[in-house]
C-alpha distance (Angstrom), angle and dihedral (degrees) to the residues before:
residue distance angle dihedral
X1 . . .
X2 3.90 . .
X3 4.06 98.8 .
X4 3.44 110.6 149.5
X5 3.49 119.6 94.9
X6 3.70 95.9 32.5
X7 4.04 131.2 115.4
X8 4.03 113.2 -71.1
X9 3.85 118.4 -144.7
X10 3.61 117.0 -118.8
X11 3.64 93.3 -154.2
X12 3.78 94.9 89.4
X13 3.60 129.1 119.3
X14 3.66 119.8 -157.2
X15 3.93 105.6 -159.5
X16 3.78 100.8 159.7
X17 3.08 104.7 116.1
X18 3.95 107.4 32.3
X19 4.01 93.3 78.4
X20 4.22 122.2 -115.0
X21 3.86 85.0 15.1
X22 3.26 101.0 -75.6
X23 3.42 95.4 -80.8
X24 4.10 131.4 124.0
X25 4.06 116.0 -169.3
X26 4.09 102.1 -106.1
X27 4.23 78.2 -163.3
X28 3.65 134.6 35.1
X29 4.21 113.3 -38.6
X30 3.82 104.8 -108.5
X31 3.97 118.4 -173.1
X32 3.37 134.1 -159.3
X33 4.17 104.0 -163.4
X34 3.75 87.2 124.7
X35 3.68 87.2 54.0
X36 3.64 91.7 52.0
X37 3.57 92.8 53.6
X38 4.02 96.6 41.6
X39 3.76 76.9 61.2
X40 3.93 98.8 71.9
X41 4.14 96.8 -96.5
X42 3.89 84.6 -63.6
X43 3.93 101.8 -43.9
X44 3.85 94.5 119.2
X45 3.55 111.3 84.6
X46 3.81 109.7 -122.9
X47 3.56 133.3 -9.4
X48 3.93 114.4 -96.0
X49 3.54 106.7 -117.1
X50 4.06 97.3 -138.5
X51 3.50 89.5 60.4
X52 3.98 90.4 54.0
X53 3.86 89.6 48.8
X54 4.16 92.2 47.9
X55 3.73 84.7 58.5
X56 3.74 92.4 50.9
X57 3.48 89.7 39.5
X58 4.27 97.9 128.2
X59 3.83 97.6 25.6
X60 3.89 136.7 91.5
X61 3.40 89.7 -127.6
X62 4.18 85.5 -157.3
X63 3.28 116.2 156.6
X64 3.89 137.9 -158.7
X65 3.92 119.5 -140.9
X66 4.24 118.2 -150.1
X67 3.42 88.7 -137.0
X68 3.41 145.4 -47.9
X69 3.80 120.9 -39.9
X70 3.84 119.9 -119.1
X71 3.81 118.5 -133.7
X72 4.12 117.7 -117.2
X73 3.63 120.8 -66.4
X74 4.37 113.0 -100.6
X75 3.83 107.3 -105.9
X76 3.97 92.1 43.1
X77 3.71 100.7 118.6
X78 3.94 98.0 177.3
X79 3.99 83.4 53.6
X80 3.82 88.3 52.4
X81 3.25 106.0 52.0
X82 3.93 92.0 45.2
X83 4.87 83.0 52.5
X84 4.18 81.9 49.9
X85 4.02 95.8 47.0
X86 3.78 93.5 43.3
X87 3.79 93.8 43.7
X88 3.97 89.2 49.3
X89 4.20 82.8 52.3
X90 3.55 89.4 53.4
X91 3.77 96.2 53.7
X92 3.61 101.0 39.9
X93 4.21 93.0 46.7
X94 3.81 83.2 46.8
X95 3.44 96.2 57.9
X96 3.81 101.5 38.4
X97 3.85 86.1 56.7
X98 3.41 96.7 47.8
X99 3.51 87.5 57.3
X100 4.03 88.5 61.0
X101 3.84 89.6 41.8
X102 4.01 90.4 -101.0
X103 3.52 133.2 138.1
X104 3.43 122.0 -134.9
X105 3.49 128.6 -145.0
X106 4.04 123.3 -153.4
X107 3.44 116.6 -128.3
X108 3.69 118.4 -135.7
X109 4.37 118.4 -116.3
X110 3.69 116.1 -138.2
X111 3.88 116.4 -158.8
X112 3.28 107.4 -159.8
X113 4.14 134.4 158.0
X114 4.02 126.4 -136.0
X115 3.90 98.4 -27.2
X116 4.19 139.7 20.6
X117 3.68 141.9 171.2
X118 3.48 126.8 -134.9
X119 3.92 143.0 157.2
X120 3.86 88.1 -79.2
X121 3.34 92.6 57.9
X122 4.21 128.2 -101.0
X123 3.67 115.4 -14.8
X124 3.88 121.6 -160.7
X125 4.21 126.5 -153.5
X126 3.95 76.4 -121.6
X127 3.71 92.7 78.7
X128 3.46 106.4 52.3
X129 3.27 135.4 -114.8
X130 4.22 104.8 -40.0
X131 3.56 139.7 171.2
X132 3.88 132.8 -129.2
X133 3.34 117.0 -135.8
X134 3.64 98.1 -165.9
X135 3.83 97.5 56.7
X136 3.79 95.0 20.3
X137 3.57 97.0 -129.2
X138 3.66 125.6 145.0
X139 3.64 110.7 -143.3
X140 3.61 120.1 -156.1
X141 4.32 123.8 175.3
X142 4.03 93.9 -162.4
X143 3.96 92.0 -148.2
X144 4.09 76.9 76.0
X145 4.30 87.1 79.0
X146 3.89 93.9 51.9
X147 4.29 83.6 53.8
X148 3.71 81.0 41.2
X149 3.73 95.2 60.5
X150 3.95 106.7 16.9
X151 4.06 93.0 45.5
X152 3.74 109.0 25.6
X153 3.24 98.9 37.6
X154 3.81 94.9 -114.1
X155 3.54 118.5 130.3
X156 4.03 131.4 163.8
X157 3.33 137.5 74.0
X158 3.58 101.3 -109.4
X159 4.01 81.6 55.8
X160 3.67 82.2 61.1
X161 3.25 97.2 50.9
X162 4.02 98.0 47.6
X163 4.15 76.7 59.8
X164 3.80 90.2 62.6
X165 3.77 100.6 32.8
X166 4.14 83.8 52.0
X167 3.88 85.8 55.7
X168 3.63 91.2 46.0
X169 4.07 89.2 56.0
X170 3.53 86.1 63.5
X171 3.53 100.1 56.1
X172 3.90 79.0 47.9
X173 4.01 88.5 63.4
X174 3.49 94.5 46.6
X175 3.79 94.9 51.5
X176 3.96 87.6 51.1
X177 3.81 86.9 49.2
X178 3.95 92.0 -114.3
X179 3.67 92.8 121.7
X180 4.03 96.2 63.1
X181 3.94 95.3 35.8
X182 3.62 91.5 59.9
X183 3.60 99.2 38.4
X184 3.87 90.6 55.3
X185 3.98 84.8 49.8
X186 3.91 88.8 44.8
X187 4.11 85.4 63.6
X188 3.26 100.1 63.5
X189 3.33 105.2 44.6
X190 4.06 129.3 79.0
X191 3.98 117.3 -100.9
X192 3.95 97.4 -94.3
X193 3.63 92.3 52.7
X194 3.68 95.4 40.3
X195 4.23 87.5 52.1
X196 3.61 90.4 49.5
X197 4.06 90.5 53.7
X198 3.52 86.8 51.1
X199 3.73 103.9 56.0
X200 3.99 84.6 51.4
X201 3.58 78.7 56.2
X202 3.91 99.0 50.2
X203 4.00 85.6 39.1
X204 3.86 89.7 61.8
X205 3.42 93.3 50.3
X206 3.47 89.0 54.7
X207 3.85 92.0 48.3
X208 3.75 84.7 52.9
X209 3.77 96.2 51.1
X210 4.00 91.9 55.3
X211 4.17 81.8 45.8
X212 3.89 79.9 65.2
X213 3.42 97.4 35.8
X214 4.17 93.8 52.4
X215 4.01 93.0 48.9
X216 3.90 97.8 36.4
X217 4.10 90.5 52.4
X218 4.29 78.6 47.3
X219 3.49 95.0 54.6
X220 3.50 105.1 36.8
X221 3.56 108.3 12.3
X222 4.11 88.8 -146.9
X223 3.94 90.1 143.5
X224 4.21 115.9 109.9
X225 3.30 132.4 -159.2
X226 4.45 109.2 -61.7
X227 3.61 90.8 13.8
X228 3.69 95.0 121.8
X229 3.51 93.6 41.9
X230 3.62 88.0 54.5
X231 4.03 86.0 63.1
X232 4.01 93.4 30.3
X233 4.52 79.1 62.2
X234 3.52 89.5 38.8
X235 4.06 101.3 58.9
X236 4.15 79.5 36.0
X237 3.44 92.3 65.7
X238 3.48 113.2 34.6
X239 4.08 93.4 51.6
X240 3.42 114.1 120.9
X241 3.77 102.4 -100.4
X242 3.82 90.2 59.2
X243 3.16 97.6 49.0
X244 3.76 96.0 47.7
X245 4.34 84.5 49.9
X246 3.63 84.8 55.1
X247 3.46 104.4 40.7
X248 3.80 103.9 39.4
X249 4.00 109.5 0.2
X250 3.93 93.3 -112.4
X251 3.62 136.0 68.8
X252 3.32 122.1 -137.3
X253 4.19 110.7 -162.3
X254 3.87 93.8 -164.8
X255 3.74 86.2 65.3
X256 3.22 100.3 54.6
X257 4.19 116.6 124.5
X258 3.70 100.3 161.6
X259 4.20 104.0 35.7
X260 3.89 122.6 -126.9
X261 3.19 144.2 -32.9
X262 4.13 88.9 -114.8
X263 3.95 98.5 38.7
X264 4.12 85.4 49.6
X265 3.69 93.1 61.7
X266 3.89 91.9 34.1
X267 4.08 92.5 57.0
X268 4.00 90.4 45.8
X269 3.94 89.8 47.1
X270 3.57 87.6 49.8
X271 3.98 93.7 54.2
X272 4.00 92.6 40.5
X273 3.82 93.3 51.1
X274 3.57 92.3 48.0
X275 3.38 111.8 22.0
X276 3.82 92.2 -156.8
X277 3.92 122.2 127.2
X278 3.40 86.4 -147.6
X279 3.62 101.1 68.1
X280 3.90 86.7 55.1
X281 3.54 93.7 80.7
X282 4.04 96.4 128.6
X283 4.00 92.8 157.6
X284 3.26 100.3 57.7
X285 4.14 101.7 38.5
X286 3.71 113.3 101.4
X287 3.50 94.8 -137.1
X288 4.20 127.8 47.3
């Protein structure tokens, strides 16, 4: 993936060094531990985003920042290429909702390392990368693409970068109002049917990352030969069912939160080959 030389975002926040994010609860402190362990110890890729807003589900989730945030140092390359993917996001999802007479709003990128707290409560580098609805932040602890590669098996930097682009599509569903609709539905349902909404979830945010992927390679044309199949392994191997192999030798399909290995790569095929939002419509298809 030829990166360097391109646009950097300015919406990143580097909050590695200023301990728990930087962040103190202007609410009531809400945790998410038993999250974090729901989540396999860490194996599951992510954190879906519904759940996060259940949990906050009665709370103001404000919060209260000790100042502002510095952007990452020069000379940190892993920072870099994180600004350049981000600021490619923010062109690409301006454009295509331009084209639909939308506005789109960037999210902001937290960098943070081990723990952070946001308006959904404490996030840990256990989880994933995850985003907050509340204060539509992304929050990313980089160590996560050295597990990525060493542990699941899912190296490359374009496999990175379908990781933040995946993020980024669910910032896209909470702009469109998707996000709160479905979590409203998710509360009155029992836990199997409220899992299976929220793989159609993670599968349109998938479908949304290949939306990226298809007009940034358009526009640019930064992509090199096995890039995609760099992300194509990528959403292959951090689907539920491999993770569940991995983690605990069975799979459990009433568990799953983010869908399969197979219907992951399917939904972000569908969105590169067609690079039309409408053909992410993964809650209302019949058929995952």
């Amino acid at each position: 993936m030829k990166w360097e030389g391109h646009r950097q975002s300015d919406n990143v926040e580097d909050r590695r060094g200023s301990g728990m994010g930087g962040f103190g609860m202007g609410g009531r402190r809400i945790g998410i531990g038993t999250i974090v362990v729901a989540l396999l110890g860490g194996w599951i890729f992510g954190i879906d985003p519904l759940t996060m807003l259940s949990v906050m589900s009665g709370g103001s989730g404000m919060i209260q920042e000790q100042g502002p945030a510095p952007a990452p140092p020069p000379g940190d390359t892993p920072a870099a290429f994180v600004s350049t993917v981000l600021a490619d996001t923010e062109d690409v999802w301006t454009s295509v909702m331009r084209q639909s007479n939308g506005t789109y709003r960037a999210p902001k990128l937290v960098l943070f390392r081990g723990a952070v707290m946001t308006s959904c409560g404490r996030g840990s580098a256990a989880m994933g990368p995850f985003y907050c609805p509340e204060d539509q932040r992304i929050y990313i602890d980089l160590d996560f693409f050295d597990t990525l590669a060493n542990r699941l098996g899912a190296g490359g930097d374009f496999a990175q970068a379908y990781v933040i682009a995946h993020e980024v599509g669910h910032h896209v569903q909470n702009l469109l109002g998707i996000s709160g609709e479905v979590n409203q539905m998710r509360g009155r349902m029992p836990e199997k049917q409220a899992n299976l909404l929220s793989v159609r979830v993670e599968l349109q945010a998938d479908c949304y990352a290949g939306v990226w992927a298809h007009h940034s390679q358009k526009s640019k044309g930064w992509l090199e030969q096995g890039d995609i199949e760099e992300a194509l392994n990528a959403a292959a191997q951090i689907g539920d069912d491999t993770l569940q192999r991995k983690a605990q030798g069975t799979v459990v399909p009433e568990s799953f939160t983010h869908g399969t290995g197979n219907q992951r790569v399917d939904w972000f095929k569908r969105g590169l080959q067609s690079g039309n939002v409408a053909q992410c419509n993964a809650l209302e298809v019949r058929q995952l």
